[in-house]
C-alpha positions in Angstrom: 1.3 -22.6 -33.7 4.3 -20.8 -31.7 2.6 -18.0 -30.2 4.1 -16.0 -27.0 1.9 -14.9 -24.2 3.4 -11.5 -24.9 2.8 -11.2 -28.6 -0.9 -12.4 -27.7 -1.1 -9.6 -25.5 0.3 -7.1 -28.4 -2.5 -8.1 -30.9 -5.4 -7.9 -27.5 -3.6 -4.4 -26.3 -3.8 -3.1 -30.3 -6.9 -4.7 -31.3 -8.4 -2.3 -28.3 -6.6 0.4 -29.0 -6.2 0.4 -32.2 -3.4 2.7 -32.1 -0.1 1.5 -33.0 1.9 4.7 -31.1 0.4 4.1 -28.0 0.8 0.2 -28.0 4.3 0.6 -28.8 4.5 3.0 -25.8 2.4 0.5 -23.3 5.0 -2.3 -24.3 8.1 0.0 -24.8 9.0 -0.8 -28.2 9.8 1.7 -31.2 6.4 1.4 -33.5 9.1 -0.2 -36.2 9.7 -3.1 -33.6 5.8 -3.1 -33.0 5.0 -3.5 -37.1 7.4 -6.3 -37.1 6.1 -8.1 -34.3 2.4 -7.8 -35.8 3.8 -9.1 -39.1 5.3 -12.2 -37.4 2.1 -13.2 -35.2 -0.3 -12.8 -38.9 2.4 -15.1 -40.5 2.2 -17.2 -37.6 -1.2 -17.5 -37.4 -1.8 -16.9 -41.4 -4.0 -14.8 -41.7 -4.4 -10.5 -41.8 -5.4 -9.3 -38.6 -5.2 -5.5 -39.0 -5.6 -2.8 -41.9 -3.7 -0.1 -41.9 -3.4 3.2 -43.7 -1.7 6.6 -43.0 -5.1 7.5 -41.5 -6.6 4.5 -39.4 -6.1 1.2 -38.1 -8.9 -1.4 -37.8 -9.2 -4.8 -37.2 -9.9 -7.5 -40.4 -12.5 -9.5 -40.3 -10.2 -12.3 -39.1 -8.8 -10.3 -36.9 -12.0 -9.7 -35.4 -12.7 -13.3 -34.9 -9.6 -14.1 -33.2 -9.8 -11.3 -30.7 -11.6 -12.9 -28.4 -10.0 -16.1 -28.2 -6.7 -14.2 -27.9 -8.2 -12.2 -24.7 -9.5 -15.0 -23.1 -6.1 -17.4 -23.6 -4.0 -14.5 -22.4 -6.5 -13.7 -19.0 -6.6 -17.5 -18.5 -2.8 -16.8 -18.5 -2.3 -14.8 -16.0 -4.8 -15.9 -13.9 -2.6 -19.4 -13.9 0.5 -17.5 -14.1 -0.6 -15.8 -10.4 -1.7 -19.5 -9.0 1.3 -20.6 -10.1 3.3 -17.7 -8.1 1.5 -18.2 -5.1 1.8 -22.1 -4.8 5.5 -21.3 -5.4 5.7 -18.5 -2.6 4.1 -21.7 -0.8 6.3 -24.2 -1.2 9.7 -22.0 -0.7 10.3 -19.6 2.8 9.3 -16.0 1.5 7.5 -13.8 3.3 6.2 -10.3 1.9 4.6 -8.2 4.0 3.0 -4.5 3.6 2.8 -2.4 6.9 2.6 1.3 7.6 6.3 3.0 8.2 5.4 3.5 12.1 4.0 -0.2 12.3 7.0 -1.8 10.0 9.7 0.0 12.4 7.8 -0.1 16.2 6.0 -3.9 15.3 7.8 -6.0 13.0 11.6 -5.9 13.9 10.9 -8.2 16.8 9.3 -10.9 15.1 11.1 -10.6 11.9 14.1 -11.1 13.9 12.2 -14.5 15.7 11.4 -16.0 12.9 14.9 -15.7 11.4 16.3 -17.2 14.0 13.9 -20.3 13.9 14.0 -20.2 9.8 17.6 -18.7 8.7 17.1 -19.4 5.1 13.7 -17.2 4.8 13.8 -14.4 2.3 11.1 -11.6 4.1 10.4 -8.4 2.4 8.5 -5.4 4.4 6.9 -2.8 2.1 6.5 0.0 4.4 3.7 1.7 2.2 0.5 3.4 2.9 -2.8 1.8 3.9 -4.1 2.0 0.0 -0.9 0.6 -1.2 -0.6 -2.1 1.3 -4.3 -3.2 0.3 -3.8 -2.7 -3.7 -0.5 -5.3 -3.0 -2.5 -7.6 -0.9 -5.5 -8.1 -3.5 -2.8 -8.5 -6.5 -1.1 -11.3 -4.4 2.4 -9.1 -4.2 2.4 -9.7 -0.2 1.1 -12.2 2.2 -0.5 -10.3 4.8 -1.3 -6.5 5.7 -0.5 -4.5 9.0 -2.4 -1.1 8.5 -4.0 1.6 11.3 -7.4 1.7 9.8 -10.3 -0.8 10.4 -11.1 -1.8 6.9 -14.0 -3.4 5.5 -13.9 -4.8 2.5 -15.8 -7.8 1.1 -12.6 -9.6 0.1 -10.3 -8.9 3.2 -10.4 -10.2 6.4 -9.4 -7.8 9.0 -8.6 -8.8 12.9 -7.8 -6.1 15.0 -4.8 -7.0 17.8 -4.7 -3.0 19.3 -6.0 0.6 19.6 -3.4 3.0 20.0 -4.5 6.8 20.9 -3.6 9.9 19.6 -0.8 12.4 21.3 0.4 15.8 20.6 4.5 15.8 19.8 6.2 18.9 20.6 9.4 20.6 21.8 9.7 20.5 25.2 9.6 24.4 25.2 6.7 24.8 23.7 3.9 27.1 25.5 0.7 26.1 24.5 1.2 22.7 24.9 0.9 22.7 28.5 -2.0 23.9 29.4 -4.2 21.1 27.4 -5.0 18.4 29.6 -7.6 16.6 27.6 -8.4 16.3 24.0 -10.3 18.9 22.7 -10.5 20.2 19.2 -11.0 23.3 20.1 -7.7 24.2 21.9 -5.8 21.8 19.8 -7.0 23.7 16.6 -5.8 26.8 18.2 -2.0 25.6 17.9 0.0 25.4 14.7 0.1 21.7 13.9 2.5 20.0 11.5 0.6 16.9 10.0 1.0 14.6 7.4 -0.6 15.6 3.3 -3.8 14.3 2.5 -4.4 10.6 1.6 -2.5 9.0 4.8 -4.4 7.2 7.0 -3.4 10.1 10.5 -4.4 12.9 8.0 -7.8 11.2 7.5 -8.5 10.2 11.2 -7.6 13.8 12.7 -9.6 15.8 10.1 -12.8 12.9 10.9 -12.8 14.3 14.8 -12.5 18.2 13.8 -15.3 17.0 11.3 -17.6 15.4 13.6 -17.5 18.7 16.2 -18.3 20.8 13.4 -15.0 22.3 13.4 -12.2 23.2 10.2 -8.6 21.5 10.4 -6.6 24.0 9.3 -2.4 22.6 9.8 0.4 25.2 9.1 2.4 22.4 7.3 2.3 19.5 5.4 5.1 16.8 5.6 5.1 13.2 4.1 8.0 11.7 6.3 8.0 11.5 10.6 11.6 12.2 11.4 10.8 15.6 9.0 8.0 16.4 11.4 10.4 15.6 14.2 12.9 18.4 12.8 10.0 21.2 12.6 8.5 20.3 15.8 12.2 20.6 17.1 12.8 23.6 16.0 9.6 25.3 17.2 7.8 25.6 13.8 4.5 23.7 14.9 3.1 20.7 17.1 2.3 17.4 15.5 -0.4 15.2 16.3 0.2 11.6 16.1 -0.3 7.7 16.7 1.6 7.0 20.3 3.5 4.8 17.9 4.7 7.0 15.4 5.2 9.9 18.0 7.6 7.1 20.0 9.6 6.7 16.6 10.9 9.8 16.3 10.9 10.6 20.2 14.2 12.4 21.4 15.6 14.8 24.2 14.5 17.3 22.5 10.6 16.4 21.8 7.7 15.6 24.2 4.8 13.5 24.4 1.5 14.9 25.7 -0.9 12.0 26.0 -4.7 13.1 26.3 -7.6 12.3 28.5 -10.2 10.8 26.1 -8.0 11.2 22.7 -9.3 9.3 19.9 -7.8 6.0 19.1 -7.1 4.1 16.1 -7.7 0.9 14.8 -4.2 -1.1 14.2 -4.8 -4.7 12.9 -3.7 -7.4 10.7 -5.4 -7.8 6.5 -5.5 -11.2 5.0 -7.1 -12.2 2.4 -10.4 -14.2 2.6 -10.1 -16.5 -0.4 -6.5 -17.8 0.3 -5.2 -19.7 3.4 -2.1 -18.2 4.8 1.2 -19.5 4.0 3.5 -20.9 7.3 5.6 -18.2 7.7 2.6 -15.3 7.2 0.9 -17.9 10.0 3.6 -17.7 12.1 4.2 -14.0 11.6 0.6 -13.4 12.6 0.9 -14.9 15.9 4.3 -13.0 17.0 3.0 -9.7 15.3 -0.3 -10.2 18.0 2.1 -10.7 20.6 4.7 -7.2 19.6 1.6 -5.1 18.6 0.4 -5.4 22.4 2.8 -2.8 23.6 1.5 0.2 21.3 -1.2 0.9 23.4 1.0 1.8 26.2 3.5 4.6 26.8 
């Protein structure tokens, strides 16, 4: 029997769905191409799997007994079709790592650059991603190793912290209020119009946690998803950002300031493996000069 891994998935995907439109969507293909590649996986296998009318579609009694083989040969599939992907990243020098913007531009240029010096050929590739996206690539094997800002705990990561970096206020030199706030306190810091990033990043979720624990709203006068866009509306006066030392650094110019805090809250910046899997040589050797770069954020 001549049977593709992708025409077993068809018949799994449309026994489920049982929908012929939405198949043909899932594995973009016109429902003509769809029909045609049913017909050719029944002839193959020669039997009916599927009745269909103008009304319904439903499964043959054949087809229902084949189902579940079909399932389990194509999740055995890619479950050996992943091993096999990893034992290849393995044996070749690739490196994929997933890090957040700030960490991927103030950490990893320095030891990237190291390791291509001692390994020229080596094919590395930095997603600079979000914590949840750098996780969600990490558990599907699509990167070797993690660098995120938020302590994670999860049953099947391993998390090592190498720094804590604290929290500043960016602003324009000029602006007022800034000077007169000495230490960190909610209270005055809510009073000022502050540019943050939207909901769902890991600063967002850290700076409304210490207005939460005191009790207090966060209420920001602007959203932005990108740091040098913050940098331009601090600039220009429109607000005051508050953000890792590290990502405050990035966008740092003549025109911006760093306030650092007495007794700002720090952040968690460390490295995300995965338990089950031993690290490949490069990702071992990353970890040790990403230890060694990380060191400086806390300082400044």
């Amino acid at each position: 029997m001549n049977l593709s891994p992708r025409q077993l998935r068809i018949f799994v995907s449309l026994a489920q769905s049982l929908n012929f439109s939405r198949t043909a969507d899932q594995f973009c293909v016109a429902q003509p191409t769809l029909s045609k590649i049913v017909r050719e996986i029944e002839q193959e296998v020669g039997v009916r799997l599927f009745e269909r009318t103008t009304r319904s579609v439903k499964l043959t009694a054949d087809g229902e007994a084949l189902v579940g083989v079909a399932s389990r040969v194509t999740q055995e599939f890619e479950v050996g079709l992943t091993e096999f992907e990893e034992v290849a990243r393995r044996r070749i020098q690739r490196l994929s790592i997933a890090a957040l913007p700030t960490l991927a531009a103030m950490v990893l240029p320095g030891p990237v650059a190291a390791l291509r010096a001692e390994m020229p050929n080596a094919f590395i590739r930095i997603h600079d991603v979000f914590t949840d996206q750098a996780l969600d690539l990490l558990r599907a094997c699509k990167v070797d190793l993690a660098l995120t800002g938020v302590d994670v705990v999860h049953k099947d990561l391993d998390y090592e912290e190498i720094v804590c970096e604290r929290f500043v206020l960016l602003s324009s030199r000029q602006h007022p209020g800034v000077r007169k706030i000495r230490a960190w306190s909610e209270e005055e810091i809510g009073a000022l119009p502050i540019i943050t990033m939207p909901h769902g990043t890991g600063t967002r979720q850290f700076v409304e946690a210490a207005f939460i624990s005191k009790g207090l709203p966060f209420r920001p006068c602007m959203e932005l998803n990108n740091l040098t866009s913050i940098a331009k509306f601090v600039k220009a006066g429109c607000g005051v950002a508050v953000l890792p030392l590290s990502g405050a650094q990035l966008v740092l110019d003549d025109g911006l300031f760093i306030t650092s805090l007495r007794g700002a809250p720090e952040r968690s910046i460390g490295i995300v493996t995965r338990r089950d899997t031993e690290l490949p040589l490069l990702a071992a050797k990353m970890v040790m000069s990403i230890r060694q770069s990380a060191s400086s954020l806390g300082k400044g």
